[in-house]
Every structure is written in C-alpha cells, then in structure tokens.
N, C-alpha and C positions, 0 to 999 in steps of 0.2 A: 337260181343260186344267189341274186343280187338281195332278193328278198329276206333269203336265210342270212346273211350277214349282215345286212341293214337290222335286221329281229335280233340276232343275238350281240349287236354293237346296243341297241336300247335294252336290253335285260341286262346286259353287265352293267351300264351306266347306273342303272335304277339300284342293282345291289350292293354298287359302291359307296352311294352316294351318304349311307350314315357312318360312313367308316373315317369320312374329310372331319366331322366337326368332331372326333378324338385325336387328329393327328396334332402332331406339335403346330403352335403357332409362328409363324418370322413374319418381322418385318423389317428389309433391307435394300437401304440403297447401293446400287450397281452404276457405273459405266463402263462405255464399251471401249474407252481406251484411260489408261493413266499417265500418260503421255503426247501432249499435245503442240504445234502450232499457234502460233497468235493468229492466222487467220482458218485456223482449223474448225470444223463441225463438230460437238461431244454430244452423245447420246446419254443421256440419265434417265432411270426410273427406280422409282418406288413403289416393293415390290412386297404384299400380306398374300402369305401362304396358307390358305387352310383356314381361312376366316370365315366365320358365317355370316357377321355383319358389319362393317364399314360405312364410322356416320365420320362427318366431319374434318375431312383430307384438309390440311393446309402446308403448303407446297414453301420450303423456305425462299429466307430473301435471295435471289440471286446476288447477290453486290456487284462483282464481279466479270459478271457475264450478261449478255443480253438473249434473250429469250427471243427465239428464232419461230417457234411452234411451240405447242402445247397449250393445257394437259391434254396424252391422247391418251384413253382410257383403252383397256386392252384384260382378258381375262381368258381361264382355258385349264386344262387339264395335261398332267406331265408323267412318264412313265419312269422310275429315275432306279436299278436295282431291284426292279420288281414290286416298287410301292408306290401308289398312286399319289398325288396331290394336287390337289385345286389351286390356283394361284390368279389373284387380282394388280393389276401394272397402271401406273400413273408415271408416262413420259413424256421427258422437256427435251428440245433440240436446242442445246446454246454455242454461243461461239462467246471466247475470253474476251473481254475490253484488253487486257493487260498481260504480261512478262509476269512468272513469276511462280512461288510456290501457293496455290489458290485452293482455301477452303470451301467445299459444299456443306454446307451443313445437311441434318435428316430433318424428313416429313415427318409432320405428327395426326396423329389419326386417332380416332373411337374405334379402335379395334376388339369387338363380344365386350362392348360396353367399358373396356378400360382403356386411359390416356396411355399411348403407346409412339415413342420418339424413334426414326430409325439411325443407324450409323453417319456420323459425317465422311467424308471421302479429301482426300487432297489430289489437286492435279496440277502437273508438273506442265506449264506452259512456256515454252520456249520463243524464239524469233520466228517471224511468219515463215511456212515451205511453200512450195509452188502449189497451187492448189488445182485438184484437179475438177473435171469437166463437169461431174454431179457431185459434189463431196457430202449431198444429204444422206442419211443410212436409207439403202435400198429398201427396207421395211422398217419404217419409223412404227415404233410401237410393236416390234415384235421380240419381245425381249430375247435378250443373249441369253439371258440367265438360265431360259428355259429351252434354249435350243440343245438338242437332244445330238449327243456325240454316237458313236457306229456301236455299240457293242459286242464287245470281241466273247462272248460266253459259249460258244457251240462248237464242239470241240469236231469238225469233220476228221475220217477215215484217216491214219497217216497220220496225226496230229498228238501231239504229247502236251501234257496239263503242265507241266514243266515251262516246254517253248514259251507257250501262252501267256504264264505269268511272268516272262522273263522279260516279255514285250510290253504288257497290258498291266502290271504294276511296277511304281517306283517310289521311292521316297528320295527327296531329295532336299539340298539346303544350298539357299541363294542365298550371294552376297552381297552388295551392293559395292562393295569394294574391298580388295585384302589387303592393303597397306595403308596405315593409321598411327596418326603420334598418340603418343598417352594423351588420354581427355577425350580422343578426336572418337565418335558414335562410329560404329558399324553395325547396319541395319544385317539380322540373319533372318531366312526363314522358311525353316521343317515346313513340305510340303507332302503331300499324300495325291499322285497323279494314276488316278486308272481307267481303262476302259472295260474289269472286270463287273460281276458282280463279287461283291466281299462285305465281307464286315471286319473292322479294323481295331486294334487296339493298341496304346505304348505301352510297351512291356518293357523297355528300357532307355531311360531321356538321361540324354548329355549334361556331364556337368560344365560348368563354363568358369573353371578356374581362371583368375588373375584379371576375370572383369565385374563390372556390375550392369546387373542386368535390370531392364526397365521393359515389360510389356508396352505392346502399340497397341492390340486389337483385343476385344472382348468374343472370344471365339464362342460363345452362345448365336452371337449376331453378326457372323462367319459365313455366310452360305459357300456353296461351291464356286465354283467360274470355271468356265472352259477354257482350256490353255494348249497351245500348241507348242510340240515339240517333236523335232526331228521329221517333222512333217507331217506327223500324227495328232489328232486331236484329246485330250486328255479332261477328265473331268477333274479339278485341281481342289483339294480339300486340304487348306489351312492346319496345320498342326502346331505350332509356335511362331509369332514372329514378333520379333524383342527387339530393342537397339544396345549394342553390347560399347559398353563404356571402358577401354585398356585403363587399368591401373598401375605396370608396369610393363617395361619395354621387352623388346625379344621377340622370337616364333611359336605361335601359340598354334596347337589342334585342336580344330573344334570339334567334340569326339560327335558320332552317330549317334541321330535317333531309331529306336529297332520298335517295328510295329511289330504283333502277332496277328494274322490275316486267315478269315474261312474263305474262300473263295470257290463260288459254286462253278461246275459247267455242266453243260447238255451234250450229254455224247450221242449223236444222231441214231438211228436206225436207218440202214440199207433197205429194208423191207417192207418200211411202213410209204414208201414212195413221198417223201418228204420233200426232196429233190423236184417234184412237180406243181407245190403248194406255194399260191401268190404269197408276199410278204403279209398283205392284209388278213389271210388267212392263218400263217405263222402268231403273229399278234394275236388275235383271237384266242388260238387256241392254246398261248400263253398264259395269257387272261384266265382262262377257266381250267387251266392248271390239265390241257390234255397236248401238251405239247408231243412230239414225234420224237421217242430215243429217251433215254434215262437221264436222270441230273444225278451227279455224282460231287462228293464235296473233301476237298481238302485245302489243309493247313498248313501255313509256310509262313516264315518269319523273315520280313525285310526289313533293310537299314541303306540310311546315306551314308554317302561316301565323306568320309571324315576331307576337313578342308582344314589347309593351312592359312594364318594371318599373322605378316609382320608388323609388331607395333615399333614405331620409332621415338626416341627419346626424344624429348623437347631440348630446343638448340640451349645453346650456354647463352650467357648474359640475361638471364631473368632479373627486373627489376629485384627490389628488394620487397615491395609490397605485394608481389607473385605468390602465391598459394596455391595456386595448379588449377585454375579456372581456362577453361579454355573450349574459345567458340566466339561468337561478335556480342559485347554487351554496351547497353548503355547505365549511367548513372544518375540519380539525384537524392538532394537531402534537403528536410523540413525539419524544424523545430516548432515544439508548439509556440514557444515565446521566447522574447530576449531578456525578459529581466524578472529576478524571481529574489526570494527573501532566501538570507541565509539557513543552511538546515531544507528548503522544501527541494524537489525533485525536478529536474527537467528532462522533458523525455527528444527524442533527436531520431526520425525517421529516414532510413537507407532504403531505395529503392533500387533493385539491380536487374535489371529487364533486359531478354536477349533470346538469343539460341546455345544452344552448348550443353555442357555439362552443369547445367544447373543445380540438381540435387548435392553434387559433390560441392560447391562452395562456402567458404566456411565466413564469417561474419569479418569484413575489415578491422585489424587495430585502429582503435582510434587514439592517437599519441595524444594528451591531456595535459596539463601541467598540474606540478605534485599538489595544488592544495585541490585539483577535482579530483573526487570518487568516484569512481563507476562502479555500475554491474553488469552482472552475466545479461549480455543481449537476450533480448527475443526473437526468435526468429520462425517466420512463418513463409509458405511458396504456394502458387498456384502453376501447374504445368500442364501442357497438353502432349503427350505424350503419343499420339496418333503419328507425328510426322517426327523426320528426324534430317538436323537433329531436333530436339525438344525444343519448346518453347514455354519463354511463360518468364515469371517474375519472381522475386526474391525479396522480401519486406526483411528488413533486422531494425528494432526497435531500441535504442541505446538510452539507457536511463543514467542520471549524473548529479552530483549532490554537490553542496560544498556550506564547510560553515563561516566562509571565511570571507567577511564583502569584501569588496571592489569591484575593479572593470577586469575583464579579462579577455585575452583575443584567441578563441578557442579556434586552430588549426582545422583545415578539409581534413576527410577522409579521401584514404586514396588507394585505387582500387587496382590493379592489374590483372590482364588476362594475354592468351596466346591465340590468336586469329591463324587457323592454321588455310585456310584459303591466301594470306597474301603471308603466312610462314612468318612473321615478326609476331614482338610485343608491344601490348599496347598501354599506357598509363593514364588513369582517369582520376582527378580531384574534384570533389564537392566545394564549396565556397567557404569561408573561414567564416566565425561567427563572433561577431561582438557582445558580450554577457555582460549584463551588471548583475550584479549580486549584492542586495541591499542587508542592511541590518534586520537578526530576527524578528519578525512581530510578536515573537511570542517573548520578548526577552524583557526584563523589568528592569529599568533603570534606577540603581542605590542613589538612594536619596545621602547629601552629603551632614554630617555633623553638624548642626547649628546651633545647639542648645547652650546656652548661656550656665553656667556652675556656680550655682549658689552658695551664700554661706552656711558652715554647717549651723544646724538649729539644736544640735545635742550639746549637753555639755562633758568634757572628756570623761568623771566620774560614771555618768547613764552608762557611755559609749565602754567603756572596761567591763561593768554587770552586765550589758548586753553582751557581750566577746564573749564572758562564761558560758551564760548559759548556751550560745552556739554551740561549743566548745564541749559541751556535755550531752547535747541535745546530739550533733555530728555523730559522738563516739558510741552512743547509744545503736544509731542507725548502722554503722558501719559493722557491728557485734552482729548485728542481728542477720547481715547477709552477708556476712564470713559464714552463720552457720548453715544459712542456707545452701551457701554454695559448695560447701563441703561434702553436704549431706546429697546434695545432687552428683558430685564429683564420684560415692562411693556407689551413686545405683548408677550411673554411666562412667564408670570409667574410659580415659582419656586413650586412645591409641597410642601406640609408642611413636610412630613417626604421623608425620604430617601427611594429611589425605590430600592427591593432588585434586586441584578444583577447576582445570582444564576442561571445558565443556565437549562434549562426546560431539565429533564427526556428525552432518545432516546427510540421510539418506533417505531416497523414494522406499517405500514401503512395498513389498511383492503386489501387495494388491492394487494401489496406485499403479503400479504398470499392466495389470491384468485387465483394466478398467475398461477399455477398449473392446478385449475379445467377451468380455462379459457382455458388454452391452451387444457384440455382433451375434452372442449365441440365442441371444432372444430375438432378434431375427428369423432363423431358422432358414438362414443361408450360408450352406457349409463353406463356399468358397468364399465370402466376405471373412467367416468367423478365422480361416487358416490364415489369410492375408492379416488380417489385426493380431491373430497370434502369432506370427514369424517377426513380425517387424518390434510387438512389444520384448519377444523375447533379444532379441538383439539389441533393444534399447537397454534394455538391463546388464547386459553383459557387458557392453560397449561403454554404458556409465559405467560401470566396476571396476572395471581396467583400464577405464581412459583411455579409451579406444577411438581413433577418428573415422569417419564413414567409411575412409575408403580399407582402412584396415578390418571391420567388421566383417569376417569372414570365416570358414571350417580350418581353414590352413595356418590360421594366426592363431584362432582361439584352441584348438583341440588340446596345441600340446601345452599351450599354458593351464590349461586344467588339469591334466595327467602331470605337469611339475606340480603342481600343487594338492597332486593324489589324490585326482578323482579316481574310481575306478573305474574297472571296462566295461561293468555293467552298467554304471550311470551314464558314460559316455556313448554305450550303446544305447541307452532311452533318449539323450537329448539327440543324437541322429535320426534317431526314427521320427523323432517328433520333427526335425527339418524336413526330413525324407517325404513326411504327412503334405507338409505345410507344400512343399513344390510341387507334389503329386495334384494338388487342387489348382497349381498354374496350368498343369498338362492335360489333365483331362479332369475338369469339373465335374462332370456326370459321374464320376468315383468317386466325388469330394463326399463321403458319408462322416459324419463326424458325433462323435459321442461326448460334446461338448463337456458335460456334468466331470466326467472320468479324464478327462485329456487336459482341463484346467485344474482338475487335482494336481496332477500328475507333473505339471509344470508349473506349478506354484511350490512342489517338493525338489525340483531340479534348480530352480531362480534361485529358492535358499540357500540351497549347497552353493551355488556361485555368489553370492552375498557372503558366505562363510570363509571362503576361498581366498 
C-alpha cells in the first residue's frame, strides 16, 4: 500500500509540474511579527512564487538591524483552495539596533529574466521585553507564509453550509484607533479572513465621506498571511488598507465593504467508508479529483460591520500662520542669491519635511514689502505613504521680482502646524534675508544736453521762403491722408461704443489636463491610466471653482454643478466615470478600461465644467 501512494504522490507531481510556470508570478516580503521588542528576534523572508528561474537575489541593506543568521534558502510546494504553487524563501533572523518606527526595504532579484523589487515592510519596535529561553523561531526558514491553516470545506452528517460560512468566513475592518482631531490619519483596513474554499469579489465598497483618502499598499504585491482570531486560525486577504485623513469634526460611519462569495463544500458520503481513510490518503485523492461524497457550491454575500470614529476639532488659539497642517514637521529655506539686478527674478526654496498630513498643506504666505512681486509658488512632494502617519517632504518654490533698487530686509517665512501627540501648536520661522537689488543692466543711461547753439547761418528773407514752402508742402500731405482716411473709415466703419480691451482670463486647456492619463493610456496599465484620470479630473474642477484640496470632493462639487444646470444625465456620466476611477483602487483585476472612448467622454464632461 506504501508503494501505491509513494507512485501516485510521483504521477501527480510530474503532471503538475507544467501548470507552476503559467501560474501568476509574486515576489514578497513577509515577517512574522510587526510588532516588536528592542531585544526581540524577527523573522524576514523573501518570497518568488511560481518562478522558473531566479538569478541574482540581493538581500537589502539592513541599517537597522543586525543580522543574526542568514540567508537560509528554503523551497516546496503549497496546496492553498485547491491550486497548487511552487514557492522559493530567502530568510534573515534579525534583532533592531534601535526604538522606533523601522523600515525593511524589498529584495531585488532576476526573476524569468526580469528586474523584479519586492515590498518594503515597517516594524513597530518598542522598549526591550523579558526575553524568553529560545526566542529563535523554532523552524528558521520555514516560512509562515506558506504554513498551511485546517481547512473547514467538508461538510460532515448534521452539518449546514450556512453554520460553516458563518464560522469560516468574515470580512472585517481594523482600526488602529477611533478618535482623531481633524488632520490626525487613521489607518482602516477591509480584510477578507477564511478557512473556506471560495472565490471572492467586491460587489459593494464604502464610501468614506468627510475624509481624504491615501492608499498604503499595492494590493497586486499583497499575499495572504495567516491571522488568528478568536482562537482560530484564518487565511487573512487584504482588501483595502488606506490612511483616512478627517477634514471635518464629528461622528463619522465607516459604512461596509460587501464581498459576493462562491464557496465550495464536500458533503461526505456515509457509504463510501471515508471515515477509515489516513489523511494522506484524503489529499491524494483530492488531488486527482476522486474525493469521497459530492462537492456542492454556493453563493452568499458578506460585509463588515460598519464602525464608528470620532473626529475631534482642533483646540482654539491657532497661531495666525495655521492653515490646518498637522502632525510633527521641520522647516528650512534657501535662496539662490542675495543680490540681483532690478527687473531679474529671484527664486526662494521652502522645504517642509515631517509626518502628517502632508498632501493637505498649502504653501506659506510669505509677507513682502509692497515694492516686491511675487508669484504663484511651485510646489512639488515626495511621500511614502506605506506607513502612517505619511512621511516625506514638501518643496514650494517662491519666485520674486522687483524694479525698484536698494537694500531690502525680506522677512522669514513662517510656518504653523498641530502636533497632536503633545495636543499644542507649534510655530516655525526661516531666517530673514538681506537683498540688494541693483540698477537694471539692461537700462541706458540719457546722455545729458551739451551742445553749444550756434548762430543762425540763414538770413530772415531765405528763412520766410523756406516757411512757405513748408507750409504748402505740410497741407499737401495732410489732404492726401484725410482722404485716405475717409475712405478707409467708409469700408470699416467705426463701432458705436468703444471695444473693451481687457485681456481675456488665462486658463489650462482640457487637454493640458488630460496630458497625464494620455500618456498612462499608452502604458496599457488600466489602474495607472484611472489614478492619472481621477486626479486630472479633479485638478480641473478644483481650478474652476477654486477649490482647496481638502474641499475637492462629491458632496461640494455635485450641487454646485446642478446650481449651474448641469443635468442628471451629465451628472450621471461624471459619477460613473468617479465610480470607474475607485473601482480600479478596489479591485485592479476589473480595472478594464477603454481608454480611446472614456478620454472622449471626459474631455466632453471638463468642457461643460469649464463652461460652467
């Protein structure tokens, strides 16, 4: 009998074996805790799924951490919902140098011959705990990732498909906390936990009025992870996880996400003596699809449980250079030079580097004295949006003109934010700037009157025959373009009132703002191509209205288009096309997009709001 399953474990392997290099490719980094000890042990590995060849691993820099073991190389086969996959593991044992919130960055590898970077990870390292007796992982190198949870699909005598999925599926939404001043992030995030077989879909995602929402994770590069809960072990599949920024105060619901779910079971047979067969024989004859009892399949639609969060208002006494920034930031400021010719340009760099609500802050006043010009800042950000809150930095470019020399003592900028960890305000200045501002170079200096006034050399008689003939010569010319001008007057007649000569309003052009999803549709990545078209179409509407970030939204703009008599049909198309644009945050593998026909379609919808 040992024979007969040793034979039929090498015939399955063999017939599966061309089925790995069509299955999807991952490559992701995992550990096995995100929360740790300063003297605690982490496990990391870096994990190619379904690779056929793997040149070139290079393992990032720890900074960090010190490196305890590794690399242990480690490979195998996994059985996950009834679909096989090959998986290849490169893990480190490290322990933190340091306190703090601590970046992993991903491995990068030659995965089927292309450069392939995996996820970076953050981990939350705390003050040392007592540490215990072995604190290495009991099987270093055997990844969590692929450790295989009980599977609840066989539905024994007695037992209802109901019970089953009432146990064995959930969707649920973590908070990381429900009470937050405006500004202050709260991490949410739609999870999908089962021990079914199923197949899953959102059939209805929450909307998240009265915040702005900021994705953390690139759910392509998402694997599962095993999670326990209630005692139970769960295979945990990522469905959103955003950091929700309050824009105003109050109790917010955060309404349900509703999956639509097939979920299979195996209703046993009594007769087939099933009941007497080792597990390794159950597997087996999984595998080759002669399982004992019928598999039967139904459909059931699950949702989380809607959660509430109170945002709290930021206290009174906001400086006066407060703008609604809030979170820990620092500041500095550059200028290219101190002295410049009148009329040329000087440009004045702001750098605003921190955590918080980055994205929402808007460019400092900078108070000037009336002979400097300014203009519209520049402003550009880099964030990393992985951790929260966000981090990253904040450039505003300030340009400034003047025609008018002397010295002049140009004021700091000054910057305010709300540190809501120690609950005050905080007020930051740049250093004042000493300018000269010299005379034009480009300006010509009048040369003064010098010329000495001779005697006249005429005598008065010439000077009177010269006067005639002027005098005749003048009225000659002056006849001749009276008639021209007449004659021009009768083929262009003059308007009755005066044409104003007010120069026309400067506005971006529909296709300047399309310029973006244009270039994402040649890509021919639908979910790049939705993200550049949500954001341009917002930048358009949001110039139009002079609209601030945080007012950019459904609930502000709708009705101001219907007072200005869009109709329902139009306001029905520019829904759909948001509806599109979010449906490619939730589920990318939907993101099909008909680029050609949908930048038609909103390049005729931007108009109407340009016209508006």
């Amino acid at each position: 009998m040992q024979l007969r399953f040793s034979t039929i474990l090498l015939i399955v392997s063999i017939l599966l074996l061309p089925f790995f290099s069509t299955a999807q490719v991952n490559f992701t980094t995992l550990a096995d805790k995100q929360s740790i000890g300063l003297n605690d042990i982490l496990q990391v590995q870096f994990i190619a799924e379904n690779a056929s060849q793997i040149e070139s691993f290079e393992a990032p820099p720890f900074t960090d951490f010190n490196v305890l073991q590794g690399p242990i190389e480690t490979s195998g086969m996994s059985l996950v919902n009834g679909e096989i996959s090959r998986y290849q593991a490169m893990t480190f044992i490290l322990r933190p140098k340091r306190t703090g919130k601590l970046i992993i960055q991903g491995a990068t590898a030659l995965i089927n011959g292309k450069r392939t970077t995996s996820n970076q990870l953050r981990i939350e390292v705390g003050n040392a705990t007592p540490q215990s007796a072995n604190p290495y992982p009991i099987d270093p190198g055997i990844s969590a990732y692929r450790r295989q949870i009980q599977e609840d699909y066989i539905l024994q005598p007695g037992e209802t498909p109901a019970e089953k999925i009432k146990k064995g599926l959930l969707v649920v939404l973590d908070l990381d906390k429900t009470t937050a001043y405006v500004g202050e992030p709260i991490v949410s995030t739609y999870k999908l936990l089962t021990r079914l077989r199923s197949d899953s879909r959102v059939s209805k995602r929450p909307s998240m009025n009265g915040f702005s929402v900021y994705d953390m994770i690139e759910l392509d590069g998402a694997g599962p992870t095993i999670e326990e809960r209630n005692g139970k072990e769960y295979q945990s599949h990522i469905i959103r996880k955003t950091q929700l920024i309050p824009l105003q105060e109050g109790r917010f619901e955060l309404e349900p996400v509703e999956l639509e779910n097939k979920v299979r079971f195996l209703r046993t047979d009594q007769t087939s003596g099933s009941a007497n067969r080792s597990s390794l024989q159950r597997l087996i004859d999984d595998l080759m699809g002669d399982a004992s009892g019928t598999w039967e399949e139904h459909q059931i639609t699950v949702a989380s449980p809607t959660r509430t969060v109170t945002i709290l208002p930021l206290p009174q006494g906001a400086p006066n250079s407060f703008s609604g920034a809030v979170g820990k930031f620092t500041i500095k400021g550059a200028t290219s030079t101190n002295k410049i010719a009148a009329g040329e340009n000087l440009t004045y760099v702001l750098e605003i580097e921190g955590s918080g609500n980055i994205p929402l802050i808007n460019a400092p006043e900078w108070l000037l004295p009336d002979s400097i010009t300014s203009f519209d800042p520049q402003i550009t950000e880099e964030l990393n949006k992985s951790i929260s809150p966000m981090e990253g930095k904040k450039t505003i470019t300030y340009t400034i003109t003047s025609s008018t020399p002397g010295t002049f003592q140009l004021p700091g900028i000054e910057f305010s934010f709300f540190d809501p960890v120690t609950k005050a305000y905080k007020t930051l200045r740049t250093d004042s700037i000493r300018l000269t501002i010299t005379p034009s170079l480009n300006r010509i200096p009048e040369k003064p009157a010098t010329q000495k006034i001779s005697e006249p050399v005429l005598s008065p008689g010439k000077l009177i025959i010269i006067g005639v003939g002027l005098l005749v010569f003048g009225g000659m010319i002056w006849l001749i373009m009276a008639r021209k001008k007449t004659g021009h007057a009768l083929a262009n007649p003059a308007p009755s009132e005066p044409e104003s000569v007010n120069p026309e309003p400067v506005h971006r052009t529909i296709s300047n703002y399309l310029i973006s999803p244009r270039w994402a549709a040649g890509k021919e990545d639908p979910v790049l191509f939705f993200k550049e078209l949500e954001t341009s179409i917002w930048n358009c509407i949001g110039d139009h209205f002079g609209l601030a970030p945080s007012e950019r939204k459904k609930e502000t703009v709708v009705p101001m288009l219907k007072a200005r008599g869009w109709s329902d049909t139009d306001l029905a198309a520019l829904d759909s096309i948001w509806n599109r644009c979010e449906w490619a945050l939730y589920a990318p593998g939907l993101a099909v997009a008909d680029s050609a026909a949908i930048l038609t379609e909103v390049e005729g919808l931007l108009t109407k709001v340009q016209q508006s």
